[in-house]
TIPA-182574 format. One line per 5 residues: number of its first residue (from 1); for each residue x, y negated, z of N, C-alpha, C, CB. Coordinates in steps of 0.2 Angstrom, whole numbers, plus 2048, in hexadecimal, padded with zeros to 3 digits. Glycine has a CB too. Layout:
! residues N
NUM> X,Y,Z,X,Y,Z,X,Y,Z,X,Y,Z; ...
***
This chain:
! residues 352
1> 912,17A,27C,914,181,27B,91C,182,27B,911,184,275; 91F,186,27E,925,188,280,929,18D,279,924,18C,289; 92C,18A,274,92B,18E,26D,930,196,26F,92D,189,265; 934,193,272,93A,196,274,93A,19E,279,93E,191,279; 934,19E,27C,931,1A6,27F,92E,1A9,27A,92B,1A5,286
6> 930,1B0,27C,930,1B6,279,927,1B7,27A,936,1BB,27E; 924,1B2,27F,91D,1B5,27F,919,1AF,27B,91B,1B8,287; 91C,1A9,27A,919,1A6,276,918,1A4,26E,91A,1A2,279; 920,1A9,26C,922,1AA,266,91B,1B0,264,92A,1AD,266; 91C,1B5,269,918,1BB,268,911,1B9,267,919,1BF,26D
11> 90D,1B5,26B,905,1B2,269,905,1AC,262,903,1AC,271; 90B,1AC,25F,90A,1A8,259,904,1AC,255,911,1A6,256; 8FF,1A8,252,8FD,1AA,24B,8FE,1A5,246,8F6,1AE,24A; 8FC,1A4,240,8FF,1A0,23A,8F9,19F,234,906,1A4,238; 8F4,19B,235,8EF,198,231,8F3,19C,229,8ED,18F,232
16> 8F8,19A,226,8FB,198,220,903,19A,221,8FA,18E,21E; 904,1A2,222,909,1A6,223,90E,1A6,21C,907,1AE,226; 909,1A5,216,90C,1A7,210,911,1A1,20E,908,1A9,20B; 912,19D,210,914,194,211,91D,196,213,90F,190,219; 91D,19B,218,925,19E,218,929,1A1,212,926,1A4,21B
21> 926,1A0,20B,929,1A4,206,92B,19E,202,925,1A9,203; 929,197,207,92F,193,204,934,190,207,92F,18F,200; 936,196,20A,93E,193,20F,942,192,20B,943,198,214; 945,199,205,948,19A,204,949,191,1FC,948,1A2,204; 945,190,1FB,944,18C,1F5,947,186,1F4,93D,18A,1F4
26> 94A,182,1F9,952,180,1F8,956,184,1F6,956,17D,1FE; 958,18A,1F7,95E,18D,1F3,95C,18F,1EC,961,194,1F8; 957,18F,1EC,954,192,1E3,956,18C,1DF,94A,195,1E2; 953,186,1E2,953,17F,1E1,95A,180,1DD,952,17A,1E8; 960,182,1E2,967,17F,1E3,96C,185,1DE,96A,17D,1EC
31> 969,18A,1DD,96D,18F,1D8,96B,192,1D4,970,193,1D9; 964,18E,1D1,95F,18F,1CA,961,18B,1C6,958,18F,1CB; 95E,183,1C9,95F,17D,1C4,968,17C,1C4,959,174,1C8; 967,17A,1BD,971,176,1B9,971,173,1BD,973,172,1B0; 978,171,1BF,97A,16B,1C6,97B,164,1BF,985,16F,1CC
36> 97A,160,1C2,97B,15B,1BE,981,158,1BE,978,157,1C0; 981,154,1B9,989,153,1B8,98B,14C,1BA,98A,155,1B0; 990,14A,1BD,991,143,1BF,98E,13E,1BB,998,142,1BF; 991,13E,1B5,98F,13A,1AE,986,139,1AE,992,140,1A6; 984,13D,1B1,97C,13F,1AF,977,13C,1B4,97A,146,1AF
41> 97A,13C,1BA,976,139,1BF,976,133,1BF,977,139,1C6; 96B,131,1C1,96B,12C,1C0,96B,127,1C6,966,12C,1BE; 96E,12E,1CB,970,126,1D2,976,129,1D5,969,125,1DB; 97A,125,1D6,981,128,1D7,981,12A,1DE,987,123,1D5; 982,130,1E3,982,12C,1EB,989,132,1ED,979,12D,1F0
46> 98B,12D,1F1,992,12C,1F3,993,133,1F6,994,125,1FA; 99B,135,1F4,99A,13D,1FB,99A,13C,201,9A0,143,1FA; 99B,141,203,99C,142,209,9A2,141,20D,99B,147,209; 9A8,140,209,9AE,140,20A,9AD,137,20A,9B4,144,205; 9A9,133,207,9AA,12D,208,9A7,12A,20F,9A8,12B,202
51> 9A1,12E,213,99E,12D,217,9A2,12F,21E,998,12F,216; 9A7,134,21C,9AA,134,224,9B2,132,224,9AA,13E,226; 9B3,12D,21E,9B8,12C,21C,9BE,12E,21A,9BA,12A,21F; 9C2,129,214,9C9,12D,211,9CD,130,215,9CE,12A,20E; 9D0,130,21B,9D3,132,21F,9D0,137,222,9D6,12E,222
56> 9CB,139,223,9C9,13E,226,9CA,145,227,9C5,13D,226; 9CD,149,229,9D0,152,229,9CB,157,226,9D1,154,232; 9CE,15A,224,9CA,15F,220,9C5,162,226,9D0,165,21D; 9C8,163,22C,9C3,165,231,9BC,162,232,9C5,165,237; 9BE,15B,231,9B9,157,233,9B3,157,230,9BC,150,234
61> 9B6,156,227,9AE,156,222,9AF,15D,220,9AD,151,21A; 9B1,162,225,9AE,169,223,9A8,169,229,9B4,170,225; 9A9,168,22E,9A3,168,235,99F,162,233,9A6,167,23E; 9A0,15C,231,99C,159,22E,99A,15A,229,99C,155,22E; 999,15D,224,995,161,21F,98F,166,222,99B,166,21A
66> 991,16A,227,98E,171,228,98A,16E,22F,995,17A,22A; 98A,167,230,987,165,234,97F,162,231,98B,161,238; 982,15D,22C,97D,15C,228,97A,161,224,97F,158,224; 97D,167,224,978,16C,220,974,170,222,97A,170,21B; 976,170,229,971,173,22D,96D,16F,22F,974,176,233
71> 96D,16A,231,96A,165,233,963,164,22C,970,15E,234; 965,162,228,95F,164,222,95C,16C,223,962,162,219; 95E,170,223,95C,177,223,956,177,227,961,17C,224; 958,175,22E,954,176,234,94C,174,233,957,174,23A; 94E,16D,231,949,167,22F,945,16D,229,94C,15E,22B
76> 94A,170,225,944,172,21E,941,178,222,948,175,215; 943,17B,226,940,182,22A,938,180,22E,948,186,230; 93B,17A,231,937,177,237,931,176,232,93B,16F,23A; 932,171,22D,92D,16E,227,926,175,224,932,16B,21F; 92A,17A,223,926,17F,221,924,183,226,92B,183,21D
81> 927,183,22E,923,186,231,91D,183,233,926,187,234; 91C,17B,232,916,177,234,912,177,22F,918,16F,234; 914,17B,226,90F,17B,224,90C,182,225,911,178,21E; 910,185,227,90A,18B,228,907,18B,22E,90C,192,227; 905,187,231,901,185,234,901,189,23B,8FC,186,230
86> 904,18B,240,905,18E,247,8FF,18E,24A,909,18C,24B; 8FA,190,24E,8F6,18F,256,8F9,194,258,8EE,190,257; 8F7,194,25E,8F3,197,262,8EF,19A,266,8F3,196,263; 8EC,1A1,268,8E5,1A1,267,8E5,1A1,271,8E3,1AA,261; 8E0,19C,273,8DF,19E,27B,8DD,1A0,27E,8DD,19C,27D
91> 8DC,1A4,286,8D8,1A8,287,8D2,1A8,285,8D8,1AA,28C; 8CD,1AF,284,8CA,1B0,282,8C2,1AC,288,8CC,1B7,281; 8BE,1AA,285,8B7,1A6,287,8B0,1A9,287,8B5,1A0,283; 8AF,1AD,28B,8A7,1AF,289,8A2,1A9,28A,8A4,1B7,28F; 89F,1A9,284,898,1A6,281,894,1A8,285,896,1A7,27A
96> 88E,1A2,287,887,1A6,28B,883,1A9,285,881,1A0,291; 882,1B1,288,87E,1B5,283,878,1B4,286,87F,1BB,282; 877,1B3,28B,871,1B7,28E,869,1B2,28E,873,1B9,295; 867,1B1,28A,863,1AA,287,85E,1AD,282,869,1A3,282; 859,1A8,281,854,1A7,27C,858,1A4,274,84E,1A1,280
101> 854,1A7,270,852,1A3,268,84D,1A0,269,851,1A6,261; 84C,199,26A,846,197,269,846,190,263,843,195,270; 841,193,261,842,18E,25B,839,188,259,844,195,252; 83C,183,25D,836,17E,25C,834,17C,256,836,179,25F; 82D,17A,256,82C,177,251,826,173,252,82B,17C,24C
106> 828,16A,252,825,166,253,821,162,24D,827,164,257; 81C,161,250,816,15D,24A,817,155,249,80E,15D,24B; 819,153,244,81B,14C,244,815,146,240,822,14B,241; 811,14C,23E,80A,148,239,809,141,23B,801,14C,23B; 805,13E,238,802,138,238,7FE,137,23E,7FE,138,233
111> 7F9,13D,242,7F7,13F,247,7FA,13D,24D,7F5,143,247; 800,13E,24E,805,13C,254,805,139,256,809,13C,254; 805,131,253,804,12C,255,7FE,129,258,805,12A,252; 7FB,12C,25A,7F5,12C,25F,7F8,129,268,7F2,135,260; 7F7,124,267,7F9,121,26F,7F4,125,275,7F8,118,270
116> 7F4,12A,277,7EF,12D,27B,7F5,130,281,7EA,134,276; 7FB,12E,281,800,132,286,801,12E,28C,806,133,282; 803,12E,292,805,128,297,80C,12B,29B,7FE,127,29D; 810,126,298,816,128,29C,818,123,29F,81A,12A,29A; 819,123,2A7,81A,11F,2AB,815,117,2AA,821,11E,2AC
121> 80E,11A,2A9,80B,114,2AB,80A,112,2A3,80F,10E,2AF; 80E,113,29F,80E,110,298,80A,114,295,816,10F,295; 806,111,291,803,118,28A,808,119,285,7FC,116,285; 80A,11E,282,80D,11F,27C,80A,123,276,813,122,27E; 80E,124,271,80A,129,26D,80D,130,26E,80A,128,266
126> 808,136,26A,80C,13C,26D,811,13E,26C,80A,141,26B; 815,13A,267,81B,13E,266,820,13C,268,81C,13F,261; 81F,136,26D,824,132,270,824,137,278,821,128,270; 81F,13B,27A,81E,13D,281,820,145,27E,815,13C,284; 820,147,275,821,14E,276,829,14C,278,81F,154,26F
131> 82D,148,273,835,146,276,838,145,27B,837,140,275; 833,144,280,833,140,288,834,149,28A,82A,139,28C; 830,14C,289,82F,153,28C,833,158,28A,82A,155,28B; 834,15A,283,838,15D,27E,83F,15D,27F,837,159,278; 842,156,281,849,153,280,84B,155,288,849,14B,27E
136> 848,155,28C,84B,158,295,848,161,292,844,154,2A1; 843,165,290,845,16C,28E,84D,16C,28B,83E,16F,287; 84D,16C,285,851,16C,282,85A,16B,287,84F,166,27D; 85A,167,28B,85F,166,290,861,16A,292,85F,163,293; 85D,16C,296,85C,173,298,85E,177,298,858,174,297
141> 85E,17A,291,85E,181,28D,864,182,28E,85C,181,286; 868,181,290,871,183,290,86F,18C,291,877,17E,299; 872,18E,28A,876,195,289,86F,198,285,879,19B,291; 86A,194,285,866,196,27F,867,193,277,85E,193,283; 864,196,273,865,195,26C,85F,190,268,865,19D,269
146> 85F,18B,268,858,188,264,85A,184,25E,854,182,269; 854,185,25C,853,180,256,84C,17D,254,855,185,24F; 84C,177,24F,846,172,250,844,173,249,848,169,252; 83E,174,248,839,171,241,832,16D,242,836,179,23C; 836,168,23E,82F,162,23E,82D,161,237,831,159,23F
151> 825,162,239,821,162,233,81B,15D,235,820,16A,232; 819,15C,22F,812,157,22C,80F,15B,227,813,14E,228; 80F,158,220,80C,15A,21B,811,160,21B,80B,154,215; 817,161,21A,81C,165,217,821,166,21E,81F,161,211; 822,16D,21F,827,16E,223,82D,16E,224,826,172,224
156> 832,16C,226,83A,16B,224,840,16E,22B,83C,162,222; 843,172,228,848,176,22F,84C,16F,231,850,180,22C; 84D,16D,238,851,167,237,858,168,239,84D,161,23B; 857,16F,23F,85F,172,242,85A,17A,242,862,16D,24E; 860,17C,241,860,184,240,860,187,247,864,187,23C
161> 85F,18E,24A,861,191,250,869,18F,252,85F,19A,24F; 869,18D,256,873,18A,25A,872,189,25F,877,184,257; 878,189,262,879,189,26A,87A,181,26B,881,18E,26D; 87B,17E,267,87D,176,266,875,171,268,880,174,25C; 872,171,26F,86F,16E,272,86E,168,26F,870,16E,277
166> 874,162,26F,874,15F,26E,871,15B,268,878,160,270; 873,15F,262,872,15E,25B,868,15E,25C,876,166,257; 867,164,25F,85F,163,25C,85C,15F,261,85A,16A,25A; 85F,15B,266,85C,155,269,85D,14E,268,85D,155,270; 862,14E,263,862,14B,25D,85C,149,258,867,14E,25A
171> 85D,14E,256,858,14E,24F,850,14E,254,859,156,249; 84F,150,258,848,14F,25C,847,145,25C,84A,152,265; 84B,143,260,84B,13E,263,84A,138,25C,851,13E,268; 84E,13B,255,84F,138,250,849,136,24B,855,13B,24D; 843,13D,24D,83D,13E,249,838,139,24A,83A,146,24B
176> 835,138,243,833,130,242,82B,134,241,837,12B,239; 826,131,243,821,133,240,81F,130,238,81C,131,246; 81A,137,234,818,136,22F,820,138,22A,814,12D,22F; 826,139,22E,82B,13A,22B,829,140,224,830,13C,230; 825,147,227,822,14C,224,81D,14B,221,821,150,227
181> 81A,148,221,814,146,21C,80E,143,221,810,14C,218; 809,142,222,802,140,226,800,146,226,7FD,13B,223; 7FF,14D,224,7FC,151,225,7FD,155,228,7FA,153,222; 7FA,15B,22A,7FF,15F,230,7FD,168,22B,7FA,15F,23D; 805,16A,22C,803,16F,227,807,175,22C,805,16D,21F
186> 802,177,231,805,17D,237,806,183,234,7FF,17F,23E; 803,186,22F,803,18E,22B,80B,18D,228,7FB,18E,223; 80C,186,223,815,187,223,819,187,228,818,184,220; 818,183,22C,81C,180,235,81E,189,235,814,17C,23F; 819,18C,236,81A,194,238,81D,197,234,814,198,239
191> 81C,199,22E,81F,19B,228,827,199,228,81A,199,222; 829,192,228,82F,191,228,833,194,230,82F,188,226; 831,192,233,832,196,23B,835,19C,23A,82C,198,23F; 831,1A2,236,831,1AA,236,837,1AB,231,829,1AD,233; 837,1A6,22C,83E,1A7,228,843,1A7,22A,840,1A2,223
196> 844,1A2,22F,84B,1A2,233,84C,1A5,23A,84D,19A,234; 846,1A7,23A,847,1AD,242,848,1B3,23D,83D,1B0,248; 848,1B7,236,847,1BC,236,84F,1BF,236,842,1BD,231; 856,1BB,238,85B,1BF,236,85C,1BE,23F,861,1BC,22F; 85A,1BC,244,85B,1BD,24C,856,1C5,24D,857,1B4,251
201> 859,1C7,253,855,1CB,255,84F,1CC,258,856,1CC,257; 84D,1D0,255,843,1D2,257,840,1D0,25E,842,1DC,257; 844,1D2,261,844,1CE,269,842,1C8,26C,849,1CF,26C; 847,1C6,268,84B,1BF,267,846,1B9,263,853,1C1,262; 841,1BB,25F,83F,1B6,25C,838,1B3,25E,83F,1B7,256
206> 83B,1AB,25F,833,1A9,266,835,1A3,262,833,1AA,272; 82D,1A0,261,82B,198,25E,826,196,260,829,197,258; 828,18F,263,822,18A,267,822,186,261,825,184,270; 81B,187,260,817,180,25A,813,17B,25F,80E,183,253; 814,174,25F,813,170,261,80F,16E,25E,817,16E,263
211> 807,16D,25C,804,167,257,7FD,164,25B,803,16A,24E; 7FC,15E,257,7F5,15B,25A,7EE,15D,258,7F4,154,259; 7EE,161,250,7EB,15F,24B,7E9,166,249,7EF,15B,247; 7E5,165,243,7E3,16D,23F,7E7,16E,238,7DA,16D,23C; 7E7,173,236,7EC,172,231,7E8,170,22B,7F0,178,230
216> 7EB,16B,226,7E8,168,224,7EC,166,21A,7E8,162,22A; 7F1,16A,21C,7F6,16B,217,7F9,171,215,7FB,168,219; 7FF,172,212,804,177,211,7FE,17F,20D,809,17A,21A; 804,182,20B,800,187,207,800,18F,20A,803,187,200; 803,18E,212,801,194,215,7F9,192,219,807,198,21A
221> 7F5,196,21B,7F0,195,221,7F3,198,225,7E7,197,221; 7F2,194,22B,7F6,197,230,7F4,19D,234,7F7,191,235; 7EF,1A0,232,7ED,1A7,236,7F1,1AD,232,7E4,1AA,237; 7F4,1AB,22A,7F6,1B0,228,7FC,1B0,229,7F5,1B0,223; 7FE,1AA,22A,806,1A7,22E,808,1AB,234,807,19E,231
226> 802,1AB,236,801,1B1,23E,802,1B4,23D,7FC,1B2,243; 800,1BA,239,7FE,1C1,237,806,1C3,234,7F8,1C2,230; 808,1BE,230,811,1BF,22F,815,1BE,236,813,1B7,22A; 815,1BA,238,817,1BA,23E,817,1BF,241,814,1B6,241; 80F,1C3,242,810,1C7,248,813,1CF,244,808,1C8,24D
231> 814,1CF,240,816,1D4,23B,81E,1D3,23C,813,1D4,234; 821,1CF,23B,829,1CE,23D,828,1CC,244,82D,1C8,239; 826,1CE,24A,827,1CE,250,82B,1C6,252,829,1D3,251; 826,1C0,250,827,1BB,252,822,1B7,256,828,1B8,24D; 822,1B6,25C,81F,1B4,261,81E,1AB,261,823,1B8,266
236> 818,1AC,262,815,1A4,262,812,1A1,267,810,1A2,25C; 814,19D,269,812,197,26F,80F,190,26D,818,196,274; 808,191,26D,807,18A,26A,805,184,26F,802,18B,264; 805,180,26D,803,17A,272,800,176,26F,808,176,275; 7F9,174,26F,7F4,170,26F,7F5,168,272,7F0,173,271
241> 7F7,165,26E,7F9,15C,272,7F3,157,270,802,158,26D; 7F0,154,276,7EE,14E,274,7E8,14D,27B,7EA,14F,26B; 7E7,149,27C,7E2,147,282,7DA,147,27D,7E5,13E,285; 7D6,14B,287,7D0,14D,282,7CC,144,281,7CB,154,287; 7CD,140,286,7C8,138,285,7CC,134,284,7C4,136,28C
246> 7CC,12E,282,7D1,128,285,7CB,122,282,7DB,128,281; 7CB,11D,286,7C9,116,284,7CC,112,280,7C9,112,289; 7C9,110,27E,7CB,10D,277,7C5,106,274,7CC,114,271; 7CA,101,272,7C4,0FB,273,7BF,0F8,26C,7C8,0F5,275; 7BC,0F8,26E,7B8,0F7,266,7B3,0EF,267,7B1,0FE,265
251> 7AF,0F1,262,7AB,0E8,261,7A7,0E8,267,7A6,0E5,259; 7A5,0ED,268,79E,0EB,26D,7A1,0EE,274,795,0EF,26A; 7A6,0ED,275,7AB,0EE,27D,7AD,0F5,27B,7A7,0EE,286; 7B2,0F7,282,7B4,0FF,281,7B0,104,27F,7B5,101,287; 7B2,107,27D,7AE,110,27C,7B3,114,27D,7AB,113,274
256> 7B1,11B,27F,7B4,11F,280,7B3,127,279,7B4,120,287; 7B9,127,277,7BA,12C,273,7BF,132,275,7BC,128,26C; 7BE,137,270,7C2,13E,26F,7C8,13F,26A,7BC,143,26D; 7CD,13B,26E,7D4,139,268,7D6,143,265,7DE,134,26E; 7D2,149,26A,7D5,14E,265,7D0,153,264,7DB,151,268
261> 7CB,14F,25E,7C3,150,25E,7C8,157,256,7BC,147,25C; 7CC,154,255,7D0,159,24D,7D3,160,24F,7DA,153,249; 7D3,15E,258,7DA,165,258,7D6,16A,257,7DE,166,260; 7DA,170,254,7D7,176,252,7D9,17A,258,7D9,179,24A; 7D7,17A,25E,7D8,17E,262,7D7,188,262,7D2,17B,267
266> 7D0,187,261,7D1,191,25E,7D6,193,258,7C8,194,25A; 7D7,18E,254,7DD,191,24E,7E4,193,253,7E0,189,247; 7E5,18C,256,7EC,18E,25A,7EA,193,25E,7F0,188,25F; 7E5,194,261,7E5,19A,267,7E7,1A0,266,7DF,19A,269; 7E5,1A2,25F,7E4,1A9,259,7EB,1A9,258,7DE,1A8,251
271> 7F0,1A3,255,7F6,1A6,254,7F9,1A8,257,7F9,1A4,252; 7F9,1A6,260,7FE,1A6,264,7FA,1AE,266,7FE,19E,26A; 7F4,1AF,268,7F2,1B6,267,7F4,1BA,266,7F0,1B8,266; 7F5,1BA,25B,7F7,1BF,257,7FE,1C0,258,7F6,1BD,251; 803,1BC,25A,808,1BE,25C,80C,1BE,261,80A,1BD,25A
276> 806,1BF,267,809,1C2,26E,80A,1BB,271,810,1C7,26E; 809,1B6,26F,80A,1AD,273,807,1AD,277,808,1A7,271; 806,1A5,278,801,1A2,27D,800,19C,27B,803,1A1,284; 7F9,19B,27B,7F6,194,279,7F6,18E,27F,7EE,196,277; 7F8,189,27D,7F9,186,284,7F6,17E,282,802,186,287
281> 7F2,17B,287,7ED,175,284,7F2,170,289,7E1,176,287; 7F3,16A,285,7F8,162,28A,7F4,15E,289,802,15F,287; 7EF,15E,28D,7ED,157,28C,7F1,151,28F,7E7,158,28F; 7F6,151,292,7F9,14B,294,802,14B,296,7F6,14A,299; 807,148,296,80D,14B,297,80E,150,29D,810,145,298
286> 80B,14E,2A2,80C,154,2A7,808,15C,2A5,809,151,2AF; 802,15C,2A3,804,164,2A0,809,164,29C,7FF,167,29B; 80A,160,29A,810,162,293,816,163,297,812,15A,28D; 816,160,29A,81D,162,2A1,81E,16A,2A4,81B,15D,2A8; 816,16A,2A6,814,172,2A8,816,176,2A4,80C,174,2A9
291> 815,177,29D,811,17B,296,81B,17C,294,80B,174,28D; 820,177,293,824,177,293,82A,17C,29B,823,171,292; 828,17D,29E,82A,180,2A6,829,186,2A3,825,17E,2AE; 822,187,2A4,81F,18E,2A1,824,191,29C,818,18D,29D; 825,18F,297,828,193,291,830,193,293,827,18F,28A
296> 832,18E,296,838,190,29B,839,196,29C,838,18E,2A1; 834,198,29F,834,1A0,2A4,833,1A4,2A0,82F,1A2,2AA; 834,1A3,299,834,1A9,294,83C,1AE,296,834,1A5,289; 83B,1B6,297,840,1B9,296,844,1BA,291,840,1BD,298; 84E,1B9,296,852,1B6,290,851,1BD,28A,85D,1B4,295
301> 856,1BC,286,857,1C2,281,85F,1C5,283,856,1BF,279; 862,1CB,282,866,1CC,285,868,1CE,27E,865,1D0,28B; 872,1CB,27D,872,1CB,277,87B,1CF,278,86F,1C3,272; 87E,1D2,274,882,1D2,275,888,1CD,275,882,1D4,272; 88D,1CE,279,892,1C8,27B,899,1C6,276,894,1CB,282
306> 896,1BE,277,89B,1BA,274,89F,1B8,275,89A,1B6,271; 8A4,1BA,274,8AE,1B9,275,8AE,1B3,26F,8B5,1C3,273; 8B2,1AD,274,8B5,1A4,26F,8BB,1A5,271,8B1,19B,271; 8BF,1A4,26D,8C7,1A5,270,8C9,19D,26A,8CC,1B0,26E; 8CB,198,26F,8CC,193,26F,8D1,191,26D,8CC,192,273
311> 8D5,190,266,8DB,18D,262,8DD,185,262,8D9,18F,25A; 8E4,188,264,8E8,180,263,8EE,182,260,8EA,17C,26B; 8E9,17C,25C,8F2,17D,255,8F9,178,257,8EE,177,24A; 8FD,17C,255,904,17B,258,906,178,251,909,181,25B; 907,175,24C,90A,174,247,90C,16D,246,907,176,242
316> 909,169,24B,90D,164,24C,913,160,250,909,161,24D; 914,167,255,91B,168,257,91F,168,252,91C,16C,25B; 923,16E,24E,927,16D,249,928,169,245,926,171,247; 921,165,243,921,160,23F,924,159,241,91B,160,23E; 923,159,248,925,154,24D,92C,155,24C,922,154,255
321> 92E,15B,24F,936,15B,250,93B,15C,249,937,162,255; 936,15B,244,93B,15B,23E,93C,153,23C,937,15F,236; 936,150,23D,936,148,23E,93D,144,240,930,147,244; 93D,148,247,940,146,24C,949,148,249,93D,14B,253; 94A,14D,247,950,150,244,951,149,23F,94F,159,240
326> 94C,148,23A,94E,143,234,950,13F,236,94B,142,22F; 94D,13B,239,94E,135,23B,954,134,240,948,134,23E; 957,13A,244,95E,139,246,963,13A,240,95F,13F,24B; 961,13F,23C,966,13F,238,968,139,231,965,145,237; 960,135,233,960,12F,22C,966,128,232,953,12A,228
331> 966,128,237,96A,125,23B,970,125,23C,968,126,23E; 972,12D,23D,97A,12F,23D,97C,12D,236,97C,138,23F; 979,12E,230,97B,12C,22B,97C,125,228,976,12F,228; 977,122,22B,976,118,22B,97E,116,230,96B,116,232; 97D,119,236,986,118,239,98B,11B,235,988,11B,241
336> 98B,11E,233,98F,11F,230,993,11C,22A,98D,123,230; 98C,11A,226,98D,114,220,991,10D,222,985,112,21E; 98D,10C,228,98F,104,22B,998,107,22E,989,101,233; 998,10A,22F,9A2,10D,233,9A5,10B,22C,9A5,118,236; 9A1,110,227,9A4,110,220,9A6,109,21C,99F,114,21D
341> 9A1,103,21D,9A3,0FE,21B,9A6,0FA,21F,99F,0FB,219; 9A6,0FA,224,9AA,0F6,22A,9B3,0FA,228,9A5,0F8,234; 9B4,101,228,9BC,102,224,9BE,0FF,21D,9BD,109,222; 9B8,0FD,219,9BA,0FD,212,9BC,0F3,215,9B3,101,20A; 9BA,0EF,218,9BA,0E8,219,9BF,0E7,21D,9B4,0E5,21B
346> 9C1,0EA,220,9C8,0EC,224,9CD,0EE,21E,9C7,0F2,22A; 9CC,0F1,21C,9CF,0F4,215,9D2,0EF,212,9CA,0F7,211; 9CC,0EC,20F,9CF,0E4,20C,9D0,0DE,20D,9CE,0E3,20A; 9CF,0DF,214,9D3,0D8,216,9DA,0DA,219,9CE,0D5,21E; 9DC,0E2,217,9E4,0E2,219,9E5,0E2,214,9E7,0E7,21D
351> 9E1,0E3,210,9E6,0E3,206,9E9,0DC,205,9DE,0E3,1FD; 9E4,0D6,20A,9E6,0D0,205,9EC,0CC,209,9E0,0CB,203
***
């Protein structure tokens, strides 16, 4: 920044303006406090007349005086303007408004861990394939608003509604099964949901419950969670996860069983009803892939527009250039000393 234009002086603002009121505080310093007396000082230091030498003209350690006292002044002006802190404010940034709140909430129970999933050939468990799925949504979302709740026995907000993608693909990716308990407790999943949708807009508030299971915990039942829900106009998309057969090996050879003989299908169906959703059945990563698409195409919410105007703090320029001042001036002073002892040895080697 160019400090010296009239238009860059003019864009200054000043974190810590009230920091100028001690310019004046060397001079209060210098005609408040008793000057000390020769006799009284505990460190003696040489004048000025000694540093520009005995011979030197009254002109000389007059401009050398008013040079050194400017020279400290500027540094003390410079020092105080760094502490109050200067930026800059940059042009103005519009934020993308035009986006969803969607606020997931995935099941991490005990149940999860069901290897009934196949990705690329491999079986995994569910919650390794909801991540796999979850984590490209989530990428996605640029200019939309999300947030994650993982629940088991007990529900927990893990990232709140924010534009910071990143953050809740984080904490997705980080989520441990059984972390929430072994039980699955969907009536609070929803209940905690509706708390934190209720200060976004009526429009604006949409939740995908992801689980495998019935509810089996927590102290709401989840149809009255719905009935709350759909009274605070909170919209629910639920997703049924889990493969309807899989082989599996026992004593007397394979059998085939029903790994989501637990899922409460008509409960999820009734919540996503009661509040205008959709019930959606994955039996394998590629519905889940579909089910995921689908809610994509939910329409954005239209929200009023966000101006970011982008600060860069200047206070380390002045700070720099006071630096820079002392350190010339601890130098002219240091040569000066050395001229000074190089006359007084000359001095006395003519004495003798």
């Amino acid at each position: 920044m160019n400090w010296f234009s009239l238009d860059a002086l003019a864009s200054l603002e000043w974190y810590w303006p009230w920091a100028f009121v001690l310019l004046p505080l060397p001079l209060l310093i210098r005609f408040l406090l008793p000057a000390i007396k020769p006799e009284q000082a505990a460190l003696r230091v040489s004048q000025l007349d000694d540093w520009t030498g005995q011979h030197s003209n009254d002109q000389q350690r007059h401009t050398s005086d008013w040079l050194v006292l400017a020279s400290i002044s500027l540094i003390w002006c410079l020092l105080v303007t760094a502490l109050a802190r200067p930026y800059q404010l940059g042009d103005a940034v519009a934020l993308p408004t035009s986006g969803r709140d969607l606020l997931l909430a995935v099941d991490i129970s005990g149940s999860m861990q069901r290897e009934d999933m196949v990705i690329n050939g491999q079986q995994v468990d569910r919650l390794s394939a909801v991540k796999n799925v979850v984590e490209q949504f989530i990428d996605q979302r640029q200019g939309d608003r999300l947030g994650l709740i993982l629940f088991g026995s007990n529900a927990y907000i893990q990232t709140p509604l924010t534009f910071d993608r990143q953050t809740v693909r984080q904490y997705l990716l980080e989520a441990q099964i059984g972390l929430a308990g072994e039980q699955t407790a969907i009536g609070d999943a929803i209940g905690l949901g509706i708390k934190r949708l209720l200060s976004h807009p009526a429009d604006s508030r949409v939740m995908v419950l992801l689980t495998d299971g019935a509810n089996t915990a927590g102290e709401i039942e989840p149809l009255r969670a719905a009935a709350l829900a759909a009274d605070n106009q909170v919209r629910i998309y639920t997703i049924a996860l889990g493969a309807d057969s899989m082989v599996v090996p026992g004593l007397f050879g394979n059998r085939r069983v029903n790994p989501s003989r637990d899922l409460d299908e008509p409960t999820l169906t009734e919540i996503a009803r009661q509040t205008g959703g959709t019930f959606f059945r994955a039996r394998n990563i590629d519905e889940l892939n579909q089910i995921y698409g689908l809610i994509d195409q939910l329409e954005p919410t239209e929200k009023d527009p966000e101006i970011f105007r982008p600060q860069r703090s200047l206070y380390d320029q002045p700070l720099g250039l006071a630096l820079v001042l002392s350190l010339l001036l601890a130098l002219a002073r240091s040569v000066d000393f050395i001229a000074l002892q190089q006359r007084l040895r000359h001095a006395g080697s003519r004495g003798k």
